[in-house]
C-alpha positions as CSV (number, residue, x, y, z in Angstrom):
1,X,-12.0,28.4,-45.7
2,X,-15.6,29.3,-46.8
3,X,-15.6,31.8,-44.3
4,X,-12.7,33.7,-45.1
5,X,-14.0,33.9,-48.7
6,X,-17.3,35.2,-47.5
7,X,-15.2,37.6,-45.5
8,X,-13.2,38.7,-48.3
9,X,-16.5,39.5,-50.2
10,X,-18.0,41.5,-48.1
11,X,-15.2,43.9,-47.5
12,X,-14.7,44.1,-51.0
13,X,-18.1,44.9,-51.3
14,X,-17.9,47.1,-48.3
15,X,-15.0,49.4,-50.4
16,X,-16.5,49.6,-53.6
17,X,-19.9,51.1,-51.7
18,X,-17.3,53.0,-50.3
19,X,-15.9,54.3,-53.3
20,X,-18.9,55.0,-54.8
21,X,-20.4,57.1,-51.9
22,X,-17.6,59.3,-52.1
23,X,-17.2,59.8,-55.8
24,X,-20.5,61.2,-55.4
25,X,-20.6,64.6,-56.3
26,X,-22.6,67.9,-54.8
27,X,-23.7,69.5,-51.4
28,X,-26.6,68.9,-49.2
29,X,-27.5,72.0,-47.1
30,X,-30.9,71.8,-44.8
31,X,-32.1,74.8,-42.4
32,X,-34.2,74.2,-39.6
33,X,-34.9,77.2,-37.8
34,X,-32.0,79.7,-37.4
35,X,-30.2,76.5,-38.0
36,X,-28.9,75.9,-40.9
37,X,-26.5,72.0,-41.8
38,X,-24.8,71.8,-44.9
39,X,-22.8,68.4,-45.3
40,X,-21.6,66.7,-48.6
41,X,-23.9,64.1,-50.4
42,X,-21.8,61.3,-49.0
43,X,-21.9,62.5,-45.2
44,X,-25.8,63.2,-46.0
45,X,-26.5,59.9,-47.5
46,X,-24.8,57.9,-44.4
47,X,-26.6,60.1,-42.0
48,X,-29.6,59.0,-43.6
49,X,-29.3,55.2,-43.7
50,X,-28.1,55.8,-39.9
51,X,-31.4,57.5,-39.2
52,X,-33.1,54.4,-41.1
53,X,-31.2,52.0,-39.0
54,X,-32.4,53.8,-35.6
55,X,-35.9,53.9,-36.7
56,X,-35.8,50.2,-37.1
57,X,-33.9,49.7,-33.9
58,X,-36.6,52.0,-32.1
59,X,-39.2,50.2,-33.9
60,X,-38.2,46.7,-32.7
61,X,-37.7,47.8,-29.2
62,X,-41.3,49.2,-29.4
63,X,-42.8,46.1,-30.4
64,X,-40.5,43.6,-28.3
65,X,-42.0,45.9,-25.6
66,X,-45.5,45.1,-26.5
67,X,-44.9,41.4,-26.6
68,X,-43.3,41.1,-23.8
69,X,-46.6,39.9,-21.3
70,X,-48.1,37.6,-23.8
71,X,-44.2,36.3,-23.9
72,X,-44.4,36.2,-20.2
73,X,-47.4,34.5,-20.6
74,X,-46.3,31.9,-22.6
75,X,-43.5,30.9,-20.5
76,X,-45.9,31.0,-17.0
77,X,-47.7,28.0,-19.7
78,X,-45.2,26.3,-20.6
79,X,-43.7,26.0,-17.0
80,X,-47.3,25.0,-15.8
81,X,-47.6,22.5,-18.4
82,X,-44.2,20.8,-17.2
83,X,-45.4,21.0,-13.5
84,X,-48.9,19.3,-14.6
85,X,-47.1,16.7,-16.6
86,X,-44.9,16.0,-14.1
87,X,-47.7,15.9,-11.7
88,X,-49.4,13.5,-14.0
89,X,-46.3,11.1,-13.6
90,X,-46.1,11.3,-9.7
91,X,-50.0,10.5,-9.8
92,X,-49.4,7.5,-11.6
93,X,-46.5,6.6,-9.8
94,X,-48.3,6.4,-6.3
95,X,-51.4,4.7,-8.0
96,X,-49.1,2.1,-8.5
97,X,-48.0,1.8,-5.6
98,X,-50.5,2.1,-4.2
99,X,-50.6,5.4,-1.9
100,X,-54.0,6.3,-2.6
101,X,-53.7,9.6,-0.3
102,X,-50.6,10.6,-2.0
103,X,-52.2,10.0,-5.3
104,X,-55.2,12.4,-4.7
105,X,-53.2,15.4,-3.4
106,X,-50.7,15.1,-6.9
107,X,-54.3,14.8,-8.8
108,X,-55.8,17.6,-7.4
109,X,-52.1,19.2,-8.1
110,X,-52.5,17.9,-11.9
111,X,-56.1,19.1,-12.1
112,X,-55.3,22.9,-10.5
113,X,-52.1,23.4,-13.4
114,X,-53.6,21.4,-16.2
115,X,-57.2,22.9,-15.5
116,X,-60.0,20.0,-16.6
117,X,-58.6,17.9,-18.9
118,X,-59.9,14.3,-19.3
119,X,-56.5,13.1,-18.5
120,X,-56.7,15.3,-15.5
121,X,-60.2,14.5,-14.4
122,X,-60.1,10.4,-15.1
123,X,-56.8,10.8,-12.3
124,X,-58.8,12.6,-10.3
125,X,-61.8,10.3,-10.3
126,X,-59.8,6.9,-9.9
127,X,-57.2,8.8,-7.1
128,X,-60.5,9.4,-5.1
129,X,-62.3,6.5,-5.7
130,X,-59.3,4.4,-4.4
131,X,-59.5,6.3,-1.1
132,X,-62.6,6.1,-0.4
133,X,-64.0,9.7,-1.9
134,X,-66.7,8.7,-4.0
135,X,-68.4,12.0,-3.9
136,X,-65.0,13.6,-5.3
137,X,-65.0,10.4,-8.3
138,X,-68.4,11.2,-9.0
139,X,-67.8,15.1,-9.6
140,X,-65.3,14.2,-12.0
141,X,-66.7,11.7,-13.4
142,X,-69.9,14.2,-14.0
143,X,-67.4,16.7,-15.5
144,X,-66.2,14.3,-17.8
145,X,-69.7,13.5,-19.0
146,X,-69.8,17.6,-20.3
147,X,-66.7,17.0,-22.6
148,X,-68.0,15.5,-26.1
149,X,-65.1,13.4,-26.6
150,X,-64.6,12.3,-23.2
151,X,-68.0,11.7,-22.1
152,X,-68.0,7.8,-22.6
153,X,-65.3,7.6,-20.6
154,X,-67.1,9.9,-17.4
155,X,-70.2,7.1,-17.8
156,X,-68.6,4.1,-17.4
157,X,-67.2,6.0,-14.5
158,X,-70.4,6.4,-13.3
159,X,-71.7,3.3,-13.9
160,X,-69.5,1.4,-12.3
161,X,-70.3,3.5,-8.9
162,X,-73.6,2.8,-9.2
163,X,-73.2,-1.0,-9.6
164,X,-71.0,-1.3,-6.5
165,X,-73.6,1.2,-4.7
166,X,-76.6,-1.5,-6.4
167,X,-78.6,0.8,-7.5
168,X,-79.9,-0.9,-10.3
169,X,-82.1,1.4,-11.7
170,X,-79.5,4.8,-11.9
171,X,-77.5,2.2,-13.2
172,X,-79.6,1.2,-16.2
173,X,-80.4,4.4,-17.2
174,X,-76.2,5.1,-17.5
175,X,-76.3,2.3,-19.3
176,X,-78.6,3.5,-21.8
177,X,-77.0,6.9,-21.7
178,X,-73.1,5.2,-22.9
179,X,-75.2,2.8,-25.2
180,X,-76.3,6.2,-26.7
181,X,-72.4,8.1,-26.6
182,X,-70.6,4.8,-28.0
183,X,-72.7,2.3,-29.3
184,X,-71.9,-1.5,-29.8
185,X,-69.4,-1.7,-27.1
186,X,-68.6,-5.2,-26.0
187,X,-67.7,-4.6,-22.4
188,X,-71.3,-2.3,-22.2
189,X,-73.3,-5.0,-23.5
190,X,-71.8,-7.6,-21.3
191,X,-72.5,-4.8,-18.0
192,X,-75.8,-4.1,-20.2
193,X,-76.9,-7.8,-19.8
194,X,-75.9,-8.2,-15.9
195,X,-78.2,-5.1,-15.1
196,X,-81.2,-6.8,-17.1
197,X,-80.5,-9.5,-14.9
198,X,-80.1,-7.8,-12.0
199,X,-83.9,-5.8,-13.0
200,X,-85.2,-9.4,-13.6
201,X,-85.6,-7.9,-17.4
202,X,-84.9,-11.7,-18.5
203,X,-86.2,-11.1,-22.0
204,X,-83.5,-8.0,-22.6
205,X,-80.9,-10.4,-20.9
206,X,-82.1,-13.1,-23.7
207,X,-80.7,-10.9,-26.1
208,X,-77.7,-9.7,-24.7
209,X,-75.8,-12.6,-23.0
210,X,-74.2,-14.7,-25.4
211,X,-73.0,-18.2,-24.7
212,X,-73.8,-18.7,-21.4
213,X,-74.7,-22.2,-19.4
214,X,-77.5,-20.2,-17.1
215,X,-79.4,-19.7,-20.7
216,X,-82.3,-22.4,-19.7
217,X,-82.9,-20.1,-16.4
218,X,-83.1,-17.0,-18.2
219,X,-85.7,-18.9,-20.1
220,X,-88.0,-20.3,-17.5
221,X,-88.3,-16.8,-16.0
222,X,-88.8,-14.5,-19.0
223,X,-91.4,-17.3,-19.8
224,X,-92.8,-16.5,-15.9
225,X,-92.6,-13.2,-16.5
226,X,-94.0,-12.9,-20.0
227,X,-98.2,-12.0,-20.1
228,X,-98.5,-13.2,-23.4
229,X,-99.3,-17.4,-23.8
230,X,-97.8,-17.4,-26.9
231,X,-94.2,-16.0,-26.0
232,X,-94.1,-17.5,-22.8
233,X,-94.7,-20.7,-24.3
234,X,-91.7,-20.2,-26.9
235,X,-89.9,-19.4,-23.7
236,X,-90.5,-22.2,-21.8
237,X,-89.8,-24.5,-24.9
238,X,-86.7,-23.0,-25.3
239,X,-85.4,-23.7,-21.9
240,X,-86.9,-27.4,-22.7
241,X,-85.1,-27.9,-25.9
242,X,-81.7,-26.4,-24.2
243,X,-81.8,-28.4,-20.9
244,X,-84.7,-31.3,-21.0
245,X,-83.1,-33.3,-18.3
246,X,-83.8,-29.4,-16.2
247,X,-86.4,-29.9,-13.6
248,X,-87.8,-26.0,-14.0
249,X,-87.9,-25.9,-17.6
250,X,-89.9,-29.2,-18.1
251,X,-92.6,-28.1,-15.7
252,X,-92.6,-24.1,-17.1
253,X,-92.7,-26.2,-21.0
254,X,-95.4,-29.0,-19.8
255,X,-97.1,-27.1,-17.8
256,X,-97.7,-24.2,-20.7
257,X,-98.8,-27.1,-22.9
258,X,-101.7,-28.3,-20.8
259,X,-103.0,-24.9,-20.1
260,X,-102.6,-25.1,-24.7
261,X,-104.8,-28.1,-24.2
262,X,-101.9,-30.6,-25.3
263,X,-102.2,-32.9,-22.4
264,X,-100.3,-35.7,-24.4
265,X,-97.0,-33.7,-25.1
266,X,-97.0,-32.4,-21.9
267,X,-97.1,-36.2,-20.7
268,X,-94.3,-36.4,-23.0
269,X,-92.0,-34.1,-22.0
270,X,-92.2,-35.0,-18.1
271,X,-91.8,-38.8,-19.1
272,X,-88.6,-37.7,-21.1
273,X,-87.5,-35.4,-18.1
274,X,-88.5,-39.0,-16.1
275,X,-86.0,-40.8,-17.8
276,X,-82.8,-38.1,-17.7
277,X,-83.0,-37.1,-14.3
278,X,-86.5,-37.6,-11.8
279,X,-87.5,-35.2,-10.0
280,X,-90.4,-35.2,-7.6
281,X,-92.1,-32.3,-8.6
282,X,-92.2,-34.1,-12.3
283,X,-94.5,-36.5,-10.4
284,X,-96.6,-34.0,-8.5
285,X,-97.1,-32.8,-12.4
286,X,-98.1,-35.6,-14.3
287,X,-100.1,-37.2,-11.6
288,X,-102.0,-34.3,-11.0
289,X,-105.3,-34.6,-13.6
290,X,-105.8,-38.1,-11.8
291,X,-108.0,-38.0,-8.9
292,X,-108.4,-41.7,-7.9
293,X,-106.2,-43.6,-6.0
294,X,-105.8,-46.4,-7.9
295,X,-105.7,-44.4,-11.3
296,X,-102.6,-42.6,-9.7
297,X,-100.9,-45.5,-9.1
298,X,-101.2,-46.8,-12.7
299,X,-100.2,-43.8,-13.8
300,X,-97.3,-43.6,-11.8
301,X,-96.2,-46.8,-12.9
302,X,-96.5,-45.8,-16.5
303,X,-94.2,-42.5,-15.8
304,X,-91.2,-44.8,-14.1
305,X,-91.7,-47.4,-16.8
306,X,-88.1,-46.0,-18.6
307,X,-86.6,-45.6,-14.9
308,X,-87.9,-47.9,-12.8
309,X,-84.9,-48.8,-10.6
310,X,-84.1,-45.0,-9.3
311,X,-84.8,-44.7,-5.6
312,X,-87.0,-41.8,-6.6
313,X,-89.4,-44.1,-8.9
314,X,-89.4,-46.4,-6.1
315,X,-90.3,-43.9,-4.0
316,X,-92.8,-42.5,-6.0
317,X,-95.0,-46.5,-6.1
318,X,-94.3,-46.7,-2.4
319,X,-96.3,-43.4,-1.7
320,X,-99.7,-44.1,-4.6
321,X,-99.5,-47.2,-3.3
322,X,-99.9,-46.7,0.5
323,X,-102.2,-43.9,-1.1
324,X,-104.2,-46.5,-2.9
325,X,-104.0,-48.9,0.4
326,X,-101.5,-51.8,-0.9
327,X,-99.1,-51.3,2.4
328,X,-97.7,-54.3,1.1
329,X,-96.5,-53.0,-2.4
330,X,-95.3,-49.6,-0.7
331,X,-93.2,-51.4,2.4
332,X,-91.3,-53.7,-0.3
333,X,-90.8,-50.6,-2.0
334,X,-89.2,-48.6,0.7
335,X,-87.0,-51.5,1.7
336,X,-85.6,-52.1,-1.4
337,X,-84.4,-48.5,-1.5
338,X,-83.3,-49.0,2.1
339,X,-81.3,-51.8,1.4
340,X,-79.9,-49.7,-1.3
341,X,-78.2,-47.1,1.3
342,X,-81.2,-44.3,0.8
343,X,-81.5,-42.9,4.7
344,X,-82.9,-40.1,4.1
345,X,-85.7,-38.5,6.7
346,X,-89.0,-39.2,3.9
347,X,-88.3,-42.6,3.9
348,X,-88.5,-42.9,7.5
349,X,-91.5,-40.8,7.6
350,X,-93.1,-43.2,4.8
351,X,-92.6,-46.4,6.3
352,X,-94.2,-44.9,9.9
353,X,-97.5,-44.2,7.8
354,X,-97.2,-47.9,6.6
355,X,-96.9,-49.3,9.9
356,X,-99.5,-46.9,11.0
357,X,-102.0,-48.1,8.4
358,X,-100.8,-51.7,8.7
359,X,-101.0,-52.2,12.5
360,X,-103.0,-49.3,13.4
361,X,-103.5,-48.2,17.1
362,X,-102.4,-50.9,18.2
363,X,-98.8,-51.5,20.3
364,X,-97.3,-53.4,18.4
365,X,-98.0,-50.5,15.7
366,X,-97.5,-47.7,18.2
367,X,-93.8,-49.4,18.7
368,X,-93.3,-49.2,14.9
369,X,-94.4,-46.2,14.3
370,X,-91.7,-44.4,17.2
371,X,-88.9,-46.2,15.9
372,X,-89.5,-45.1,12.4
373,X,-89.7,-41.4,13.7
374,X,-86.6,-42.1,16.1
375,X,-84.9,-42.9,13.1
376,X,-86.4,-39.8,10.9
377,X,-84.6,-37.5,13.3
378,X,-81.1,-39.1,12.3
379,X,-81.8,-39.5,9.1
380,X,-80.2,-37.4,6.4
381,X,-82.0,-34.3,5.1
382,X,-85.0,-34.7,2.1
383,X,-83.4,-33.2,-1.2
384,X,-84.0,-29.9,-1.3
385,X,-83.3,-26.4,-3.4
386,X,-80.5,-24.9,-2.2
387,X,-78.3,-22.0,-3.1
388,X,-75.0,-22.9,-3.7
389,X,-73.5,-19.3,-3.0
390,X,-75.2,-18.4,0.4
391,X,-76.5,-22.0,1.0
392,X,-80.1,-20.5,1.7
393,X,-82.5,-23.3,1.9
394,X,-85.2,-22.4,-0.8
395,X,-89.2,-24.0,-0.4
396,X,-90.0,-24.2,-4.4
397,X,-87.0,-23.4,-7.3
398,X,-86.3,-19.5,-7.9
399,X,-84.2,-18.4,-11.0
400,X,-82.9,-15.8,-8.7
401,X,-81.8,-16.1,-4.8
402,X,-83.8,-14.6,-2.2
403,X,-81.3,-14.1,0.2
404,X,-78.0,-13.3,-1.5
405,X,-79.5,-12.0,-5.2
406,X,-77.5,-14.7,-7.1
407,X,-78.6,-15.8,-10.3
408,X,-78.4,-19.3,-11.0
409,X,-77.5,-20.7,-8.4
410,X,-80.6,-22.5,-6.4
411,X,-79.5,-26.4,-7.0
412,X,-81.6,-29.5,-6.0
413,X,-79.4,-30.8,-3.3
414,X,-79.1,-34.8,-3.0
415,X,-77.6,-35.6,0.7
416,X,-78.0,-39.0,0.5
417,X,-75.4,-39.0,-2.2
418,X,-73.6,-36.0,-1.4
419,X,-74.1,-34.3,-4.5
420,X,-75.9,-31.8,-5.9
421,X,-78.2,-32.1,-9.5
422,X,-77.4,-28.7,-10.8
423,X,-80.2,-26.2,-11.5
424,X,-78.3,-26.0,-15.2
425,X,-76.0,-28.3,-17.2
426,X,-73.3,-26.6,-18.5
């Protein structure tokens, strides 16, 4: 119905324009050469709006013909755009399931419509890096870098190559770079603090790991590693005050306050230590300002005086006292911590010296003395430092493993009890 009225209008609108054009009154005559048109004002007026209405039309045909290659222009975008995108969605599709050669041919595909976008170039990196192309990761990657708002995104890129390549020291200075392009990150500090590790930079990993049960470690080296008395002893008491039952950190604490000239509390601490957990080394320590025999074995007897039925006190009298020449004291020793199921190689070894000092070279002695070694070479294995991720055997404690480069893990290793006293309590 609205349309019909709208109709309606405009004819009648139509007519009375009509109407009026034709009660117009007067002639319109123009000469152009010998030519000469003469028309009445009506016919002239209509011939002039038609004229109007074909300049227009030519107009409009002029400029649609001037548009027409930046229109073609658009279009060839727009349809590369849709082949990109779709592109895009066949990448992701065989990253996903996992046809890595697949995938880098549609990124390459995505890259060559979409031109280097980081959508485009992160694709390309992780399509080539699945199969095997790190050289073609690491040029995108390196292009991603060059983008401001993208460029945090091509360094964790890159340092994530150079950690799985372990090169430590590219790797730390990426670090540094992504610390600088997006500060405060949580993941970077956390790959931040493995690198310092990795660099043995224990004091930067101080400040970087959080809660973490390898703290005393880090401790014990950064105090090995400092130069300055004074900071490596606030190491060193550090690791003490976190761990004092921890072999390592006792000795790197004790032994920084006897160089301070505090003999007592150095006593201290290892007599503590003594009590939590012996250690042989803690002996080796404390004994060590006492140069006679029988001043050793006193002291020795005042170190175990808060543990003096562990195998490894007993131990400890049976060795200052076959030192001191009381073979007596040292064999009741070692057979008490026989009869206490300790068959381990040093005892065997000990109680050969005793049979040796007690019988000398005698054959009754000589008898002894191959038995006990007979039985040494059956024995169970001395406790020992051993990693407990490549099992390496290690001479003397090491924050870091020799062999395999794993951190924390060099544990005193107990055979005789089939356990191991962990490096760290957690």
């Amino acid at each position: 119905m609205p349309k019909v009225i709208l109709f309606l209008l405009g004819g009648g609108v139509i007519v009375v324009v009509a109407w009026l054009l034709a009660g117009i009154p007067g002639h319109v005559a123009a000469s152009i050469g010998a030519y000469t048109i003469e028309t009445s004002a009506p016919i002239a007026i209509l011939m002039l709006v038609a004229l109007l209405l074909m300049i227009l039309l030519v107009l409009r045909v002029l400029r649609g013909l001037r548009a027409l290659p930046k229109a073609g222009a658009g279009w060839n975008r727009r349809h590369r755009l849709a082949l990109g995108e779709r592109a895009i969605t066949r990448v992701l599709v065989a990253l996903a399931a996992g046809e890595q050669g697949e995938a880098r041919k549609e990124a390459r595909r995505a890259r060559h419509l979409l031109g280097d976008s980081p959508q485009t170039l992160l694709l390309v990196a992780e399509a080539g890096r699945l199969s095997g192309r790190e050289d073609e990761a690491e040029e995108a990657f390196r292009a991603l870098t060059r983008q401001k708002d993208a460029r945090f995104l091509g360094l964790r890129g890159l340092l994530r190559q150079a950690v799985d390549r372990r090169d430590w020291s590219e790797a730390l200075v990426i670090a540094n770079q992504a610390e600088a392009a997006h500060p405060g990150t949580i993941w970077l500090r956390q790959q931040r603090a493995e690198l310092a590790l990795q660099t043995e930079n224990w004091a930067e990993a101080l400040e970087l790991v959080g809660t973490d049960p390898r703290r005393p470690t880090y401790y014990v080296a950064a105090a090995d590693a400092e130069p300055d008395p004074a900071r490596a002893l606030s190491y060193a008491k550090q690791a003490w005050k976190q761990n004092p039952a921890f072999a390592p950190a006792v000795l790197a604490y004790a032994s920084r306050l006897r160089s301070a000239g505090q003999e007592t509390r150095a006593q201290s601490c290892i007599a503590e230590a003594w009590k939590r957990a012996p250690h042989p080394e803690l002996a080796t320590f404390a004994l060590a300002p006492e140069s006679d025999k029988l001043a050793r074995a006193q002291a020795a007897k005042r170190l175990i005086a808060s543990n003096p039925a562990n195998p490894e006190s007993r131990l400890l009298l049976a060795r200052v006292a076959l030192d001191a020449g009381l073979t007596g004291e040292a064999r009741h020793q070692v057979e008490v911590v026989e009869s206490e199921g300790l068959h381990q190689r040093r005892l065997c070894l000990l109680l050969a010296e005793i049979e040796e000092q007690e019988c000398g070279d005698t054959e009754t002695g000589r008898r002894a003395q191959r038995e006990a070694l007979r039985r040494a070479a059956t024995a169970e294995p001395d406790p020992h430092w051993q990693c407990t991720n490549c099992h390496a055997d290690h001479a003397a404690w090491h924050p870091k493993c020799d062999t395999c480069g794993s951190i924390g893990t060099v544990q005193w290793l107990n055979s005789a009890h089939t356990s191991r006293v962990p490096i760290v309590a957690g």
